[in-house]
N, CA, C and O atoms as CSV, one atom per row, in Angstrom:
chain,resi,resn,atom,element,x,y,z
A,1,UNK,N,N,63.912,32.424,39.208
A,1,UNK,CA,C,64.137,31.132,39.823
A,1,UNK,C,C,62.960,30.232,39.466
A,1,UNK,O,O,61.866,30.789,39.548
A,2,UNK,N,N,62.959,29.117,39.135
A,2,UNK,CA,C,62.223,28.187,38.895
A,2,UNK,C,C,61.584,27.246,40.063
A,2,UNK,O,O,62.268,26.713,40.936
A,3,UNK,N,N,60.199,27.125,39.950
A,3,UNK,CA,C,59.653,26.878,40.781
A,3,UNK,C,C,59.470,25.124,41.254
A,3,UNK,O,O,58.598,24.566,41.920
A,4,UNK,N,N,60.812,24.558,40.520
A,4,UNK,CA,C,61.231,23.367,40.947
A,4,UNK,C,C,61.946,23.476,42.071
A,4,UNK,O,O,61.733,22.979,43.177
A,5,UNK,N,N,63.126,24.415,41.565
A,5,UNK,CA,C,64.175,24.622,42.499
A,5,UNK,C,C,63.763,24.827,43.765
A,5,UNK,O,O,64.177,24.331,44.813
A,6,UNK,N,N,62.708,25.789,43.514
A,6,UNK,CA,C,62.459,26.477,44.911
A,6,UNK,C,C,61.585,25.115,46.088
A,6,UNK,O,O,61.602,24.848,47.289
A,7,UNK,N,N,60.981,24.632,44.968
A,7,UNK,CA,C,60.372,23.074,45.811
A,7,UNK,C,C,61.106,22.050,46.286
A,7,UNK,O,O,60.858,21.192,47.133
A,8,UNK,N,N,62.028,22.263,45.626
A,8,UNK,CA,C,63.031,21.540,46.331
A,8,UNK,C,C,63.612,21.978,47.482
A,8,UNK,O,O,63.563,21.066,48.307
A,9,UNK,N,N,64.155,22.984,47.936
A,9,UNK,CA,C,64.693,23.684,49.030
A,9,UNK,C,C,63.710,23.782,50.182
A,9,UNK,O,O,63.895,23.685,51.396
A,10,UNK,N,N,62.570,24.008,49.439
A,10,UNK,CA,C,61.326,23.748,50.750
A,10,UNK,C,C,61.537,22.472,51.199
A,10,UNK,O,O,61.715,22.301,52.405
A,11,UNK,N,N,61.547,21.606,50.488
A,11,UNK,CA,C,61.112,20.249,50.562
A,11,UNK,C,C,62.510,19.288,51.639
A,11,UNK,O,O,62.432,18.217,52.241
A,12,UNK,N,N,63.452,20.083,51.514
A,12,UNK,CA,C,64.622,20.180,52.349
A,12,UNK,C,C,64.440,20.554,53.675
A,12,UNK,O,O,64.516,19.813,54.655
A,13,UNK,N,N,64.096,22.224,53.646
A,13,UNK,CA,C,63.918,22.870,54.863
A,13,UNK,C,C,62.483,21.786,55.680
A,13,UNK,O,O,62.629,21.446,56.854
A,14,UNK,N,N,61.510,21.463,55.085
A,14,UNK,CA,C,61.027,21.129,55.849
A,14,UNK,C,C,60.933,19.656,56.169
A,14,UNK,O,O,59.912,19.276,56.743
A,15,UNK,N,N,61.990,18.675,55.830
A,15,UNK,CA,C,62.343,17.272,56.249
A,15,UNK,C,C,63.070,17.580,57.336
A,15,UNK,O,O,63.293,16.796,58.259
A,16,UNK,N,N,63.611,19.164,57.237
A,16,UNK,CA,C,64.882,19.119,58.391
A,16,UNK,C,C,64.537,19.591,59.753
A,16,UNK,O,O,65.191,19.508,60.793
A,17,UNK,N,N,63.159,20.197,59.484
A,17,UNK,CA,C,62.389,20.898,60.650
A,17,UNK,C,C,61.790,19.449,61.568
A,17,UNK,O,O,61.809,19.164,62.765
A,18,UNK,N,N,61.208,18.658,60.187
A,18,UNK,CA,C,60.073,17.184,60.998
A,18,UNK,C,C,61.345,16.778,61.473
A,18,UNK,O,O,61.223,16.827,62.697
A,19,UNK,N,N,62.855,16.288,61.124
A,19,UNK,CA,C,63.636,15.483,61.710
A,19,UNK,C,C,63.992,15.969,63.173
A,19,UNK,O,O,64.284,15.185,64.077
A,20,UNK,N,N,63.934,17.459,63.324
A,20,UNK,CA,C,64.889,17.803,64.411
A,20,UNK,C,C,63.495,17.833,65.413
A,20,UNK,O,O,63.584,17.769,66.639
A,21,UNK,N,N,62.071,17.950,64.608
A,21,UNK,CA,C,60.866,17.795,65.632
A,21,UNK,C,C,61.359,16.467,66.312
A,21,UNK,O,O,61.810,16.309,67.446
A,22,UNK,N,N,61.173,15.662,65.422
A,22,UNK,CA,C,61.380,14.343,65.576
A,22,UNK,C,C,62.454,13.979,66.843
A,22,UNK,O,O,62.248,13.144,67.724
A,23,UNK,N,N,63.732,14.888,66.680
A,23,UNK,CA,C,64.713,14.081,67.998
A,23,UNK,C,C,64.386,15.158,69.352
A,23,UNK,O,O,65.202,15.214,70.272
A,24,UNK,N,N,63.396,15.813,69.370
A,24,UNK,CA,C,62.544,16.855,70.170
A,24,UNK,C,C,62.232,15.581,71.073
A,24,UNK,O,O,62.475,15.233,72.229
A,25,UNK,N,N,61.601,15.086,70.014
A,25,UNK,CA,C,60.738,14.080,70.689
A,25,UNK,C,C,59.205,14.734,71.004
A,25,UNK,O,O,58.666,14.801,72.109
A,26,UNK,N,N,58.725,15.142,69.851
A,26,UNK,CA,C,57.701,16.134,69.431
A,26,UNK,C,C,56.472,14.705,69.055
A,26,UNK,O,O,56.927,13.659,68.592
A,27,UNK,N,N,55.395,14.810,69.244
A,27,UNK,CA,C,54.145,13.766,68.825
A,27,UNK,C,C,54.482,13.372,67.635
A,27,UNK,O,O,55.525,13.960,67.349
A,28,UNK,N,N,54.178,12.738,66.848
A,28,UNK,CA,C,54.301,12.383,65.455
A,28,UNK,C,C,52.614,12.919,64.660
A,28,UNK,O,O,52.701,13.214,63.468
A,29,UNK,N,N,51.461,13.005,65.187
A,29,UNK,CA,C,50.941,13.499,64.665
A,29,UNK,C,C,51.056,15.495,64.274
A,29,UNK,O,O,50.795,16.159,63.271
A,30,UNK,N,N,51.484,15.782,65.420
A,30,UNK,CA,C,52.056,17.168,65.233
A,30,UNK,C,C,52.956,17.735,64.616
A,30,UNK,O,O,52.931,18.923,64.293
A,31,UNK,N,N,54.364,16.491,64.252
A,31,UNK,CA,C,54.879,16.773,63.104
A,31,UNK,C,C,54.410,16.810,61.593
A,31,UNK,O,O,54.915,17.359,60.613
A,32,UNK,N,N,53.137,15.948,61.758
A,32,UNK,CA,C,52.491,15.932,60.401
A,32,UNK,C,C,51.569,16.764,60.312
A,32,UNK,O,O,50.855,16.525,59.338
A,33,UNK,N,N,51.193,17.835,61.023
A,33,UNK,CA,C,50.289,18.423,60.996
A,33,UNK,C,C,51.234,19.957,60.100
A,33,UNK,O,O,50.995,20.627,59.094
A,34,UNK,N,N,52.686,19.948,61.481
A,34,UNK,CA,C,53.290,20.950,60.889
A,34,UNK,C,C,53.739,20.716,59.426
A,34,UNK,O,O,53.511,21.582,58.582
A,35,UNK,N,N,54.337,19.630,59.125
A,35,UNK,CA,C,54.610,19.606,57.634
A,35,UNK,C,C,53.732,20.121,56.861
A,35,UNK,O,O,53.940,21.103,56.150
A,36,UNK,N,N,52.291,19.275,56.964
A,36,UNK,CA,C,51.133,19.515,56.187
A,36,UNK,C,C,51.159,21.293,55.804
A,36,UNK,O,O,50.983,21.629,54.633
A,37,UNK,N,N,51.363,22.228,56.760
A,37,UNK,CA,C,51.157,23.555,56.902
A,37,UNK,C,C,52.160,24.092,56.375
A,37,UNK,O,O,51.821,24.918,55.529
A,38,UNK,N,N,53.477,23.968,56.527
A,38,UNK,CA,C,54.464,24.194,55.647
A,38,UNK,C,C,54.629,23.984,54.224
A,38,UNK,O,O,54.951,24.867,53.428
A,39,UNK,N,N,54.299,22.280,53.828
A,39,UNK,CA,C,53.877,22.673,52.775
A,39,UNK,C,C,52.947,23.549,51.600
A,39,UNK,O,O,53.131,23.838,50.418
A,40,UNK,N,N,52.174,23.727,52.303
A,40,UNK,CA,C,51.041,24.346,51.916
A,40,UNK,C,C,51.575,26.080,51.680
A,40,UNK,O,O,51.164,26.698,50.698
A,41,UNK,N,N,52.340,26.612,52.504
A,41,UNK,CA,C,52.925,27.530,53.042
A,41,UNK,C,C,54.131,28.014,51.614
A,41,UNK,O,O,54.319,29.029,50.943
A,42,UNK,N,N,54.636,26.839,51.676
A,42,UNK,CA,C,55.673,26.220,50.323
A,42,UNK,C,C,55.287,26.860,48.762
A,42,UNK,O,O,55.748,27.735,48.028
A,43,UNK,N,N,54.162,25.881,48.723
A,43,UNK,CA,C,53.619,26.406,47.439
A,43,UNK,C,C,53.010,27.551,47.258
A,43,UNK,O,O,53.114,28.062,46.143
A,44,UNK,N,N,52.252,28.217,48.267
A,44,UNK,CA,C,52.060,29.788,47.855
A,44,UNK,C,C,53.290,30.531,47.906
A,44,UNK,O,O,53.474,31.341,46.997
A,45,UNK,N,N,53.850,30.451,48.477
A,45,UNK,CA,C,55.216,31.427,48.686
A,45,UNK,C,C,55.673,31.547,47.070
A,45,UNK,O,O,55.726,32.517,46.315
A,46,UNK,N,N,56.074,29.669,46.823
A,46,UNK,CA,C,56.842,29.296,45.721
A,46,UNK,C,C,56.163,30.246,44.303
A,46,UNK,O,O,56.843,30.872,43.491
A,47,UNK,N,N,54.662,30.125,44.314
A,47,UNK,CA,C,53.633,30.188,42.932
A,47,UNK,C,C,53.795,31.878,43.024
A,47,UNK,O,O,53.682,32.622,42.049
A,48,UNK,N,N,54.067,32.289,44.330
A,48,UNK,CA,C,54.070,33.940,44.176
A,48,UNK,C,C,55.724,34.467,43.720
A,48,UNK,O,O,55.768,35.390,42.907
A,49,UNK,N,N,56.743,34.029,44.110
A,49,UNK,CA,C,57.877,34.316,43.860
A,49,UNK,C,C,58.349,33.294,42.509
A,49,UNK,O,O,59.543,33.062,42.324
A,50,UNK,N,N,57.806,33.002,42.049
A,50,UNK,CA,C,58.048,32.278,40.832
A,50,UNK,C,C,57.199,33.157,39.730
A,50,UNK,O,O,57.768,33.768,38.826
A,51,UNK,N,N,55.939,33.151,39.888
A,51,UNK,CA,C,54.765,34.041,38.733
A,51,UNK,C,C,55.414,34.528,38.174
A,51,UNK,O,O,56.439,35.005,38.660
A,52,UNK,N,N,54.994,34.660,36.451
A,52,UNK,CA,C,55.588,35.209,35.428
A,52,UNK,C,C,54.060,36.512,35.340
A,52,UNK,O,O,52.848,36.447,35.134
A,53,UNK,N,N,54.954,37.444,35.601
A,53,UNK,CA,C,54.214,39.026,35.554
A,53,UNK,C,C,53.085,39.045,33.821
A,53,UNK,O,O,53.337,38.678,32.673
A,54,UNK,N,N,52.073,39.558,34.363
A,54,UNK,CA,C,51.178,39.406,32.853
A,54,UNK,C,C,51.338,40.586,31.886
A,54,UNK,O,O,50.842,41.704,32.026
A,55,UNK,N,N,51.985,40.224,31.050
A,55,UNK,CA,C,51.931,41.506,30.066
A,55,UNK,C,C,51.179,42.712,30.096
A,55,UNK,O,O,50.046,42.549,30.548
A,56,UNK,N,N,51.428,43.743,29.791
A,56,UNK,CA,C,50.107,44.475,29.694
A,56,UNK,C,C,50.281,45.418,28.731
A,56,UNK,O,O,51.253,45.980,28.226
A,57,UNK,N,N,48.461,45.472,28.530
A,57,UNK,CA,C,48.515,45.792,26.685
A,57,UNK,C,C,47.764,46.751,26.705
A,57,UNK,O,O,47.481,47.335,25.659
């Protein structure tokens, strides 16, 4: 899987998490805090399930 794809689906899951924070009626800095962490969360996940295994010689 390509590690577009997979940024994309994050990038989904977590608009859909801030929106439903959002009709919570959750702080707005706390939604940005959680995004911030998710993303972050995103890209290691993504860079580990994406990595192309290193040859070995």
């Amino acid at each position: 899987m390509s590690f577009g794809i997979y940024a994309i689906g994050f990038a989904i899951l977590i608009g859909g998490l801030a929106y439903g924070a959002h009709l919570a009626h959750m702080p707005t800095q706390w939604i940005a805090v959680g995004a911030i962490v998710l993303v972050g969360l995103g890209i290691l996940s993504g860079v580990k399930a994406t990595r192309q295994k290193d040859p070995s010689s």
